[in-house]
C-alpha positions as CSV (number, residue, x, y, z in Angstrom):
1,X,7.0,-13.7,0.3
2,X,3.5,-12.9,-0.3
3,X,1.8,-14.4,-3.4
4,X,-0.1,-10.9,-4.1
5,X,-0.6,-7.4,-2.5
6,X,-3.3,-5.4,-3.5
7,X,-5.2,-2.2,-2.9
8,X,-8.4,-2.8,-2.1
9,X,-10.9,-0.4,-4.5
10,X,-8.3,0.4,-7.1
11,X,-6.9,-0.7,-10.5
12,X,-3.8,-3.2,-10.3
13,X,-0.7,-0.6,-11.1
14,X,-3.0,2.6,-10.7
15,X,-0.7,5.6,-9.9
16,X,-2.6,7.8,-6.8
17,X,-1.5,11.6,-6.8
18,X,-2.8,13.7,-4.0
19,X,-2.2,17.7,-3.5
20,X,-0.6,19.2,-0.3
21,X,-2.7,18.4,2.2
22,X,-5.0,16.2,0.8
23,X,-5.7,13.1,2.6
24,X,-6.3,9.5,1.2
25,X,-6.9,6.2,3.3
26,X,-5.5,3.2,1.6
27,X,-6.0,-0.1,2.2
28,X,-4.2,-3.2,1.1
29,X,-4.7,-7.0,1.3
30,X,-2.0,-9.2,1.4
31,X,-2.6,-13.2,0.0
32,X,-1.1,-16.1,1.6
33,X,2.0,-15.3,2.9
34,X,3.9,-17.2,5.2
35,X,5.0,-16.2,8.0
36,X,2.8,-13.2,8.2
37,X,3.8,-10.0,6.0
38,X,4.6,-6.9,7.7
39,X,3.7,-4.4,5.2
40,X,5.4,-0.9,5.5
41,X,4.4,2.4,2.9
42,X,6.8,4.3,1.5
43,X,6.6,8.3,-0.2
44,X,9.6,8.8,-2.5
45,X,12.1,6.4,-0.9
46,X,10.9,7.6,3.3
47,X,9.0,5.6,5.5
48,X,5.8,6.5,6.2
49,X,4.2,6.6,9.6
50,X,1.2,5.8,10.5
C-alpha cells in the first residue's frame, strides 16, 4: 500500500462539496508505493469515471 495520498492544494481531511453541475478538477499524489497504485474516485459508494 501507498505510504500517503494526498490532494494536491487542499487541507489533509478537507470535505469538498460542489452544487449540481458544478465542476471541480482534483488532483492527487500518491507517495512511494510499491507496485504502482492504481487510484480510483468514488461519489457515495459509485465509481467515478473519468
Amino acid at each position: 500500500p501507498p505510504k500517503s495520498i494526498e490532494l494536491v492544494n487542499h487541507a489533509p481531511d478537507a470535505k469538498i462539496t460542489l452544487k449540481e453541475k458544478d465542476q471541480t478538477e482534483l488532483e492527487c499524489v500518491v507517495r512511494e508505493a510499491r507496485p504502482a497504485a492504481s487510484v480510483i474516485w468514488f461519489k457515495n459508494d459509485k465509481v467515478l469515471r473519468m
